[in-house]
N, C-alpha and C positions, 0 to 999 in steps of 0.2 A: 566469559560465560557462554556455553552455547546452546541453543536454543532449537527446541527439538525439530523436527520438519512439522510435525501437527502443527506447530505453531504457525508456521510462514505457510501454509496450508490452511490457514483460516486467514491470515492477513490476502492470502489470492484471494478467495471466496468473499471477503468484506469488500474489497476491491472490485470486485466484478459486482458485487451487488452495490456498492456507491455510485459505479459508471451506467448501470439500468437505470437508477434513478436523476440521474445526473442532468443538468437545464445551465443551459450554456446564463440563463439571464441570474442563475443564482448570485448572489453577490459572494465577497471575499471577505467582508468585514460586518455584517448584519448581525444582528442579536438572533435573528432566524435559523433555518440552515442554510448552511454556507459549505464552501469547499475546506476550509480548513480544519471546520466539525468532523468534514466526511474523511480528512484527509487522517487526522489523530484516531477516530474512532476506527479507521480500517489499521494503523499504527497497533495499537493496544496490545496484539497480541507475541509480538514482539520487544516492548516493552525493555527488555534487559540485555539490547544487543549495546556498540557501543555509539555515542555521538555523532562520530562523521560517520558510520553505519548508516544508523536512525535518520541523519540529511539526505543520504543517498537515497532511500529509501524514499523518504518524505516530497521529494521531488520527481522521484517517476511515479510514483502512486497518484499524486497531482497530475500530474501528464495523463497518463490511465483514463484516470475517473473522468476528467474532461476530452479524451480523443483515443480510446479502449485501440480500435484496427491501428493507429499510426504507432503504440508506444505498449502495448502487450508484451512484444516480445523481447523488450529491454526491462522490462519490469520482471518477466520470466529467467534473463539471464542473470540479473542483480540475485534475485531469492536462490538460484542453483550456486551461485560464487558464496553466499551466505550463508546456508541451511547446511548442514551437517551431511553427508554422503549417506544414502538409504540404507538401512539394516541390512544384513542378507542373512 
């Protein structure tokens, strides 16, 4: 299935806004918010890629949100290897 670039164009933008709000004291496992809320809810829009996809993903989006300048730009390379080549 592949999934249009709006999509991975909203999982950036939820990502950059999980890592604005983002507190290094958040816990991992809390009934609160937590990084694995932030982590699934910036996920969402993507939703129909596949598996080990969705883990790659799910691991530097983690990274991101807790350290945005060190891991931006591997988050940036994952979504170009993933998202479909722009219209022209």
């Amino acid at each position: 299935m592949t999934i249009p670039q709006e999509q991975f164009d909203d999982l950036l933008s939820r990502t950059a806004l999980a890592a604005l709000f983002y507190y290094p004291e958040v816990a991992v496992n809390d009934d609160g918010p937590n990084l694995g809320n932030d982590i699934a809810y910036c996920l969402e829009p993507v939703a129909g890629i596949g598996d080990e996809d969705t883990e790659r993903l799910r691991v530097v989006v983690g990274r991101v949100i807790a350290n945005p300048t060190a891991h931006r730009s591997e988050l940036l390379a994952l979504v170009i290897e993933l998202a479909p080549p722009p219209a022209e």
